[in-house]
Structure formats: structure tokens, C-alpha cells
N, C-alpha and C positions, 0 to 999 in steps of 0.2 A: 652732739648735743648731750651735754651734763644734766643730770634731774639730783637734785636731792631732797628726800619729801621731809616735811617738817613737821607735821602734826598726823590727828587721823585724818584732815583734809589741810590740803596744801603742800605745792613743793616750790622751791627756788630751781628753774632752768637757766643755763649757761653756757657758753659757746653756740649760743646761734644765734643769726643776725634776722631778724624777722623782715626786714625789706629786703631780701636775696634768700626766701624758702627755695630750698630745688628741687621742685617737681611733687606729684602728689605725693610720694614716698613721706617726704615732712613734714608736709600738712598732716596727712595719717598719723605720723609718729606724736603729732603733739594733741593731733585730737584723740588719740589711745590714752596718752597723757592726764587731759580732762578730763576723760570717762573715770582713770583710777582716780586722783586725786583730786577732783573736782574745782581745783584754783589752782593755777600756774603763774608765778612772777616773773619777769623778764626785766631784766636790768638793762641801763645806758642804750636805749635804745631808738629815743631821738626819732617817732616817726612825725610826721605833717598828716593833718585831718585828713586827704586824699590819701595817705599811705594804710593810716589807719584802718578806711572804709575797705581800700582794697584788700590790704589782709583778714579783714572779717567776712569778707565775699568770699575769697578761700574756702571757707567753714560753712557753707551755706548763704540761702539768698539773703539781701538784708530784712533786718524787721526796722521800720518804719516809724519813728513816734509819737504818735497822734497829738499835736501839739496844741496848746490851749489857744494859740493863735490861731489856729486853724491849718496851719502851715505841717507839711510833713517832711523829715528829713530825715536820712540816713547817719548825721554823723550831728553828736547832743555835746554843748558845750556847757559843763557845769563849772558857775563861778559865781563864788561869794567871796565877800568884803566887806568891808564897815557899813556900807549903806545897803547892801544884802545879805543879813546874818545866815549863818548856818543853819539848816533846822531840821534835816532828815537824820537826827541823831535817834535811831527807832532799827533794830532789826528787822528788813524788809526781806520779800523778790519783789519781783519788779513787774508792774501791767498784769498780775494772774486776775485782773478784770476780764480781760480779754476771752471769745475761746481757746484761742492758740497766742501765748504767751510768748515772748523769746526765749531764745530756747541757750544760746552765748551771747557774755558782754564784755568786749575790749574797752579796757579804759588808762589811758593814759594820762599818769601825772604832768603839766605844761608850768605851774605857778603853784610850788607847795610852801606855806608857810615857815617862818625857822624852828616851831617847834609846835607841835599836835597836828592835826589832822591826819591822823591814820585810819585804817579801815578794819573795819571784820569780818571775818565769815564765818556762819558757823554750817554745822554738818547736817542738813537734814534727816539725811540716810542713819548716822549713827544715832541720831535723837529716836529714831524710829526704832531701831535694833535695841536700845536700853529698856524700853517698855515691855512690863510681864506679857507671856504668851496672851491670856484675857484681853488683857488693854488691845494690843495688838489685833484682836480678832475681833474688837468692839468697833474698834477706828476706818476696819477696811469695809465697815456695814454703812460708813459716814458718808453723807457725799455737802461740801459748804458752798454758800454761796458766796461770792465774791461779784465785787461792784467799783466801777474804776469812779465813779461818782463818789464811794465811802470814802476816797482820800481827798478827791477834788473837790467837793462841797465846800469848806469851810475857805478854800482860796476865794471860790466864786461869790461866798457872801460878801467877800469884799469890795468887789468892784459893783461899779456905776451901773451898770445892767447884767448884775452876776444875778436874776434870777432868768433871766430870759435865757441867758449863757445855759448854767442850770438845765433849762429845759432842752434846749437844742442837744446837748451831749448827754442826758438820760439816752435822746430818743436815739443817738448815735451808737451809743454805747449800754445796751439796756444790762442788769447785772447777768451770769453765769455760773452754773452748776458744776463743782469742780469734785471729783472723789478728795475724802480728807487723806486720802493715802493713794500716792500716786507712785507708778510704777515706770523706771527708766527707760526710754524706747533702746538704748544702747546694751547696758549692762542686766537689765530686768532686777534689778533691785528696788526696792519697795521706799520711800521717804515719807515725813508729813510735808504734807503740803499746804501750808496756811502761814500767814501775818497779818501784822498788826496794819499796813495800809489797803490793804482791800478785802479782807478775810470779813465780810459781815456780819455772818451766821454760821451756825450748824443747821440744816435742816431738817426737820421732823423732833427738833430738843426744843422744850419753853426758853424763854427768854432768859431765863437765869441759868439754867442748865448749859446753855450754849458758850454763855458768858465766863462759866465758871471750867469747862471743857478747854475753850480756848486759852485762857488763864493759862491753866497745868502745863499745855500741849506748847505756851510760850516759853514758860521757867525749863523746860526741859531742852528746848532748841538753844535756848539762851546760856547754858552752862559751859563756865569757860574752860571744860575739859576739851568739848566737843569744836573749840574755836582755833584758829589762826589771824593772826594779829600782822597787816606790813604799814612799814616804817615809807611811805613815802619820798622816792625822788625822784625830779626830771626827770622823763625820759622812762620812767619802770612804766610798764604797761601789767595790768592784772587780767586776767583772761579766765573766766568761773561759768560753773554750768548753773542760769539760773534756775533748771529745773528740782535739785536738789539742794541746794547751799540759800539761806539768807544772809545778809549782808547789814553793815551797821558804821554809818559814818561817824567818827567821831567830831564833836562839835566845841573842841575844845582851843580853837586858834581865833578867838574872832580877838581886832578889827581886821586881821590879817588876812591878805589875799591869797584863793588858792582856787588854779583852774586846772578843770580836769577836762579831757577831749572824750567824748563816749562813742561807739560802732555795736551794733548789733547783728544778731545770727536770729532769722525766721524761728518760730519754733513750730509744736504738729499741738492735735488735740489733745489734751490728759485724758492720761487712764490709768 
């Protein structure tokens, strides 16, 4: 197995075939991989949604996701098209509604457009490390709140009985207390932990104060020193710890079709 890392987050891996890992030795070796560089790409590798699932069980049990149908499932088909446009062009993580968040996300290109839809990462860890000592020792006194309703709300205004919906998945999903500065169960390194789809609040800051915190705490995550940039195709699978890294699709291919296959990794409580 080849690694070559490409930014302060992210590497291109090579020479291995991820439906023939041999034994936990590989699995180890490429989740040691994720720990350092927190994104891993994988080229021409061609799995099927049950291949998928099963190399992300490897890593951990699956995380599950709570689907607006009501329906739960281990492996997420994302696909847009002229008559479902793009729309999570937004640096996110993903479900930190949740207590226990996923913790890795496999995702494989299946139908990529002939030109845009690439993705981003950026670095949590180093977005944290670039802040004066002060700031730093301000942030780890923070704890926000997060709510999977702050990004699903405005879906549910739209449907036929989206307030009753609304209410049924408050009471499922009530929001959670998350530190603003969370610490890696692996590496023990320190990141911010916050975005723009469920990051509500700061707690114990006024309204504006929270507002104007989270602002900064974006522009700093969001700098494209701190990013890695892949070029999607068939078959590349991207593999990112969402504990640390936010992500950013870009939305720049529409009416063009492009499906991605998604698998998750459980994740533990923040701290």
C-alpha cells in the first residue's frame, strides 16, 4: 500500500484493492492512515453498495441514518439531477445533532458529472491549532448546542404535514450539548467542532455574541490553506474521520447527474 499525503489533511492511497483487505493488519494500517491524515482517496475501485457496507463494518459497527422516511439504513444513496438540484454546497460534519455522531464515512463516486462536482475537506484540527493561545483557552470553556431539527426544519416546512413531522422528530431527536472543542478518542488531539447545519448556539453567549463567535470560528475552518480539494471518478471512494475534518460539496454540475453510494462507521460520545 502507497500513501502519498497531499495537503495538511489528506492523502492519495495506491496499490490496494479494498474488496481483498488481508486480515486486521490492513484494516489497522489504513485506519492508522485516517488517524494521520484524516481523508484517504482510493482510486478505480469499483465497489457495489453491499461491498461498500461491508468494508465500512471492518472500521467499526455501522451508524445508521435516521431517515426522514422513517426508514433506517446502513448504506445512503446521494443523487441529484435536473429535477433534484444540488444543495448541500455548505461546509458541514454530518448528524453532530446526535449524542454520538458518526464517527467514518465511505463514500463512493457511482455517476459523476463530466465536469464539477468535486468535494472538500477541510481541517478541523489545524483550524484549531492556528488560534492564539487566549482564543484557544476561551473555546475549550465553550460547550454548543446542536440540533438535527436546525437543518431539517426548513425541508419539513415543505411538505403536506411537515409540522406534525416537525414534531414527531423534535421529540425523537431532541437537540445536544456538544464541547466547542472536542478532543480525538484516537490521536487526543484537540479540533473545533461546529457547522453551519446543526451547530445552533454557543451556550451561555447572547444571541449576537454566539452568532458573531460562530461567524469567526467558520472563516477560520473554511480557509483554503487548511483544505484538500478531489477531482471525482467512478469508482474513487473517499474515506474521512468525520470527527475532525468538515466537508463541502460543490454544487456546480447541475442539470447533470451525479450518484454517490454512502456507508458509515458508529461513532462514541464527544469530549
Amino acid at each position: 500500500m502507497n500513501i502519498k499525503p497531499l495537503n495538511v489533511l489528506g492523502a492519495e492511497v495506491s496499490n490496494v484493492d479494498l474488496k481483498a483487505l488481508s486480515g486486521r493488519n490492513s484494516v489497522q494500517e489504513i485506519q492508522d492512515a485516517i488517524d494521520k491524515y484524516k481523508v484517504l482517496f482510493f482510486r478505480d475501485q469499483n465497489l457495489d453498495g453491499d461491498e461498500l457496507t461491508n468494508l465500512a463494518k471492518e472500521f467499526g459497527p455501522p451508524f445508521v441514518q435516521p431517515a426522514l422516511s422513517e426508514k433506517y439504513q446502513d448504506l445512503l444513496v446521494i443523487e441529484t439531477n435536473s429535477e433534484k438540484p444540488p444543495y448541500l454546497n455548505t461546509f458541514h460534519q454530518d448528524m453532530t445533532g446526535l449524542e454520538e455522531p458518526p464517527a467514518l464515512f465511505f463514500l463512493e463516486g457511482v455517476i459523476i458529472p463530466d465536469s464539477g462536482g468535486d468535494t472538500i475537506w477541510s481541517c478541523n484540527e489545524t483550524a484549531y491549532e492556528s488560534l492564539s493561545t487566549s482564543m484557544k483557552e476561551f473555546l475549550n470553556t465553550l460547550n454548543c448546542k446542536h440540533s438535527l431539527l436546525y437543518y431539517y426544519e426548513p425541508i419539513f416546512s415543505k411538505w403536506e404535514h411537515g409540522q406534525e413531522k416537525k414534531l414527531e422528530f423534535q421529540k425523537d431527536f431532541p437537540p445536544i450539548s456538544h464541547p466547542l472543542v472536542r478532543t480525538h478518542p484516537h490521536t487526543g488531539k484537540k479540533c473545533l467542532f461546529v457547522n453551519k447545519f446543526f451547530t445552533e448556539s454557543v451556550e451561555g453567549l447572547k444571541e449576537d455574541e454566539s452568532k458573531a463567535l460562530l461567524s469567526f470560528l467558520y472563516g477560520v475552518i473554511e480557509k483554503p490553506e487548511f483544505c484538500v480539494r478531489l477531482k471525482w471518478e467512478s469508482g474513487t471512494i473517499a474515506v474521512w474521520d468525520n470527527r475532525c475534518t468538515s466537508h463541502y460539496a460543490v454544487a456546480d454540475y447541475y442539470p447533470e447527474t451525479r450518484r454517490l453510494q454512502r456507508a458509515a462507521v458508529a461513532g462514541e460520545k464527544v469530549s
